[in-house]
N, C-alpha and C positions, 0 to 999 in steps of 0.2 A: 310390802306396802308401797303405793307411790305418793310423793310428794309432790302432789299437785301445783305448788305454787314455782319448781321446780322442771314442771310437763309441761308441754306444748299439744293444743288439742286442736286436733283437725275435726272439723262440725260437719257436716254431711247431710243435707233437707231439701225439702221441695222449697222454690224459691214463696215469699210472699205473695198473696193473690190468686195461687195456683189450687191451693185448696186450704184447709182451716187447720191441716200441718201445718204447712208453709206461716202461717198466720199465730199458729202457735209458738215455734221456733224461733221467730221473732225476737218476744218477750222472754221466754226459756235462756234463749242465748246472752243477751244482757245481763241475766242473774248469773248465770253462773263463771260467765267469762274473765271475770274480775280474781278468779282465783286460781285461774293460769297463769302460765310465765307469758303465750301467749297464745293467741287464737287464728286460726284459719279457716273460715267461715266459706264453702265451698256450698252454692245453692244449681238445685237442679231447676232451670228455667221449660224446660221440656216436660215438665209432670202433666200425667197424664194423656200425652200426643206422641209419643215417642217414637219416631223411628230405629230400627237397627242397629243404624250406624248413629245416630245420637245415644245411644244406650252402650257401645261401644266406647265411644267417644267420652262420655265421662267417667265409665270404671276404669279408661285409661291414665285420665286424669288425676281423677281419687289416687291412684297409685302412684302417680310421679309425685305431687302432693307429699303421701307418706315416705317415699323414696327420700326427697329433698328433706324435709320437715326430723325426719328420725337421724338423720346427719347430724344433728346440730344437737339431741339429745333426746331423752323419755318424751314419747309420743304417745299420744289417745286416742283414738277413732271412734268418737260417738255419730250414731245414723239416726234417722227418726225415719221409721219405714210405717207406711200405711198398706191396705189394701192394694192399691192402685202406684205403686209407688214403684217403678221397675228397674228404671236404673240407681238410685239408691241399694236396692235390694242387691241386681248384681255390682255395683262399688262395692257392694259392705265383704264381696268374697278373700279375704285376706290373711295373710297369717304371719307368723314371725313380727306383730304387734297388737298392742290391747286395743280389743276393738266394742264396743258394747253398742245396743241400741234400744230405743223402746218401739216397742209392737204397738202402734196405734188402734188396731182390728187385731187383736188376737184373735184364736191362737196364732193364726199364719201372719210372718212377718210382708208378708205380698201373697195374696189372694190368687193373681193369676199372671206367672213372672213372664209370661209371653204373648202378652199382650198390647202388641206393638199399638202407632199407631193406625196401619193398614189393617192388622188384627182385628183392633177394635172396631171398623167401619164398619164389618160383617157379623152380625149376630150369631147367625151359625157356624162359621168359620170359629169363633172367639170359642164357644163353646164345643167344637169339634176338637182343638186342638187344649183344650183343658180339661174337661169333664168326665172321659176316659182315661185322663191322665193321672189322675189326683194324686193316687198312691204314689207316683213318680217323682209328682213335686213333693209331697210331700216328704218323701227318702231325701234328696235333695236340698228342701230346709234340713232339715234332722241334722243333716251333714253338718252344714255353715252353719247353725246354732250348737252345736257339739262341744261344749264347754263354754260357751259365750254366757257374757251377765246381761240378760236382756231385762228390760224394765215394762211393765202393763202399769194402765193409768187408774186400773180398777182392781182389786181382790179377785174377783172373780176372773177377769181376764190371767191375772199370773198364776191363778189354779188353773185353767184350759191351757194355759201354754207349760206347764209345769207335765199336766196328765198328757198333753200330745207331743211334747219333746224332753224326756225325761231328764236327758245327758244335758240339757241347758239349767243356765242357773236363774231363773225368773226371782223375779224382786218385785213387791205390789208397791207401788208408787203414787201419787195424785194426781189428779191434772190441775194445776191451780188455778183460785178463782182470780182473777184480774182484778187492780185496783181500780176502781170507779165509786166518785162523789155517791155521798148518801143523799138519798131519796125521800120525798113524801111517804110513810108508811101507805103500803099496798089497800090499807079499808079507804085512805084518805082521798085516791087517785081515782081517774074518771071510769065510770063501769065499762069497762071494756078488758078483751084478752086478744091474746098476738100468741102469733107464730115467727122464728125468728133463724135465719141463719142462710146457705146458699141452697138455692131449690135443684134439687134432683131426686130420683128414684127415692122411693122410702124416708123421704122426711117429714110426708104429710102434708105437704100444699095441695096435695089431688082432692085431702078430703073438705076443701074451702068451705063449697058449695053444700055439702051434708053439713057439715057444722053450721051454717050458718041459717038453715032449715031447722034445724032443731036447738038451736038457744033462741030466748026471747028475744022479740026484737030493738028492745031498747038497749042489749049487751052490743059494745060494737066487737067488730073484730079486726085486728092489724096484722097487716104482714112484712116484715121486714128484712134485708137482706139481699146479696148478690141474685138477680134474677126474677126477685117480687114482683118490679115493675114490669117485665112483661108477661104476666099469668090473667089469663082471662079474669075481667072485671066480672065481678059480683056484685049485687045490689046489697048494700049494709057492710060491706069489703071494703078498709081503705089500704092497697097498695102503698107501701113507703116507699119501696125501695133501695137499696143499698143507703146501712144508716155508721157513719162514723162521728168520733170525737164529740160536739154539744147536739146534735144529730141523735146520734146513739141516747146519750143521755135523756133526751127527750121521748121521748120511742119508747122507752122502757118506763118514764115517769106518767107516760098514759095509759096506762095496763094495768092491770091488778095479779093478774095471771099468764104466765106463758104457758101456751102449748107444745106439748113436747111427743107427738103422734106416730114417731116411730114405730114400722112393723115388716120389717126387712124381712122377706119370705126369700133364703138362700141355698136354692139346692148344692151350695158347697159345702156347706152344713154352718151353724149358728158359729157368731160372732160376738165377741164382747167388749165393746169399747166405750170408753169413755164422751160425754157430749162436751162439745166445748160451747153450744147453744145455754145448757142447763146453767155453765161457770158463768156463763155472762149475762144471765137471766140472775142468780144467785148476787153475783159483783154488787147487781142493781139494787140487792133486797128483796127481788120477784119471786116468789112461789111458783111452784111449775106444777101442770098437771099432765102425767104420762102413762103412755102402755105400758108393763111390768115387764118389759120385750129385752134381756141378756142382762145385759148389766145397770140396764136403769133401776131393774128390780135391789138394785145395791143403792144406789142411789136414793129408791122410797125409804130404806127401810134404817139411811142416815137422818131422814127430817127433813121436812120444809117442801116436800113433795107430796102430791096427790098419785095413787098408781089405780090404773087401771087395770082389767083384762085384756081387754080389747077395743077397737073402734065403735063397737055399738054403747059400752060404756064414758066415753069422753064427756059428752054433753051433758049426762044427769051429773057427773063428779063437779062441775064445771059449775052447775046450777045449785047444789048443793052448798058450795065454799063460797060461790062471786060475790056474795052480797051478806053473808057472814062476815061482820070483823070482829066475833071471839074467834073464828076458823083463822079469819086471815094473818088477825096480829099473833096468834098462837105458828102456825106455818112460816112468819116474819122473824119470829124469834129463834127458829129451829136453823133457818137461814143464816140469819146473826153467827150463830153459832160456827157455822160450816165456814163463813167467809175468812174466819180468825183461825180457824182449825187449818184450812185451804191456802193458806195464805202465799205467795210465791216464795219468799225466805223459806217456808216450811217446807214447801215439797219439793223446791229444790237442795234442800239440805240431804234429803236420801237419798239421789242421786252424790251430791257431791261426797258423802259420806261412803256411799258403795265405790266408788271411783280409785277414793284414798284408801281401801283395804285390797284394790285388786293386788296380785302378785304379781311384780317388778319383771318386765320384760326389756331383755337386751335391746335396742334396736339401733345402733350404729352401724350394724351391713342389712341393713334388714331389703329381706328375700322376696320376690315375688310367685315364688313358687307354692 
């Protein structure tokens, strides 16, 4: 058993800003930090751009970190590894100390570990040197997860990473929903629905234009989030823009509905991760309506969500509930529910709770080998 209040935990993430890890980690770390003896918060500013030698450069670091840090007594190396997450991923290679992480994109704790940033420039190149390779990486995690307690933010996800790395010890986990002020109930708010979070591949911004062809045109639609503001205007489209603190609050107090359009087409094969768009849509009281696309389908099937099959169904589900408020205050209350269930104390409790039953590793020489 460790005695956490006893352990000193070395923290390991993409810094803030860098993606909706980094953004999550934030908050995560705050809760749990308080029940160490003490914390060393070690953030990767490089996420996602990564050179060679910055990816060097910080599992050198991570290491001297543990070097120093295990000196002085019982050490914890928690990672928050995403997709895209490389050096994280190789930092977390370690042994001779308890190391755990959670898999953002299950099953794979990093999707494509060579994925520099020159890597990345080249499309072809990125996928010449991954796509052939899979089974390799794959062998590879196998290894570094090889008795580790890794944590998924969804059921589904710690059953895919449970079924693809068996010798690991997967834990399903929450992702909590964030405290934010209560709201006008969703019938009471202006007929409008949003889209909400950082725009890239597979979140659904492409589909603006189609949605906004096929809901009435008295429905508005909002889009908010890192990168909003500069996505081709649409007519009945209002661009917010990156929306924080009474900002944020606002944003979501004029919607009834989030969209949530994900439909990530991955020939590395399916992924199942947690939204942290839904948790903050959810924060608000907001109902969301989504694809049924990995582990959202977990998600419909807790309440307070609409699921679809696909993109040609979005807009009748959408028209079906907007203007419903037995739909909506019923899909309000399923919310309710999830926010108290979800709650940070709570889902940080399982983590802190699987922490204090790992088994008690030495680490006063502790080895880099």
């Amino acid at each position: 058993m460790v005695d956490l209040a006893r352990t000193r935990l070395i923290y390991v993430a993409p810094a803030a800003g860098r993606s909706g890890v980094g953004d999550y980690a934030d908050d995560f770390l705050a809760e749990v930090a308080p029940h160490f003896l003490d914390v060393v918060d070690y953030r990767i500013e490089t996420e996602g751009a990564e050179t060679v030698r910055e990816v060097v450069a910080h599992a050198r670091r991570v290491r001297e970190l543990v070097v120093s840090t295990a000196k002085l007594g019982p050490t914890l190396v928690h990672v928050e590894q995403s997709g895209g997450s490389l050096s994280v991923f190789w930092a977390s290679l370690l042994r001779g100390v308890n190391v755990t992480a959670t898999v953002h994109d299950p099953p794979f704790p990093v999707w494509w570990p060579f994925k520099t940033k020159f890597v990345g420039r080249h499309r072809l190149l990125h996928h010449a040197v991954h796509y052939p390779f899979r089974a390799v990486t794959t062998v590879l995690q196998r290894r570094v997860l090889r008795g580790r307690t890794v944590f998924a933010l969804t059921t589904m996800g710690a059953d895919s990473i449970r079924e693809k790395f068996p010798q690991s010890t997967p834990i399903a986990a929450r992702i909590f929903v964030p405290a934010r002020p209560d709201l006008t109930p969703p019938a009471e708010r202006p007929l409008a629905v949003g889209l909400f979070g950082h725009v890239y591949r597979g979140k659904g911004f492409d589909l603006i234009g189609r949605l906004r062809e096929e809901l009435d045109a008295d429905i508005d639609i909002r889009a908010a989030g890192r990168g909003t503001a500069d996505l081709p205007p649409v007519d009945g489209v209002t661009l917010v823009g990156e929306v924080n603190g009474p900002d944020e609050d606002r944003f979501f107090e004029s919607i009834r509905l989030l969209l949530v359009p994900y439909s990530k087409h991955n020939p590395y094969g399916k992924a199942y991760p947690a939204s942290s768009a839904v948790t903050r849509s959810f924060a608000y009281g907001t109902p969301i309506v989504c694809i049924t696309e990995g582990a959202l389908a977990e998600t419909v099937s807790r309440g307070g969500a609409v699921g679809v099959d696909g993109v040609d169904d979005l807009a009748a589900a959408v028209l079906d509930v907007v203007r419903d408020t037995a739909s909506l205050d019923r899909l309000g209350r399923e919310v309710t529910e999830i926010r108290r269930a979800d709650a940070m104390n709570r889902c940080a409790a399982v983590f802190l709770d699987a922490w204090a039953a790992l088994a008690d590793v030495d680490t006063p020489e502790y080895s880099t080998r």
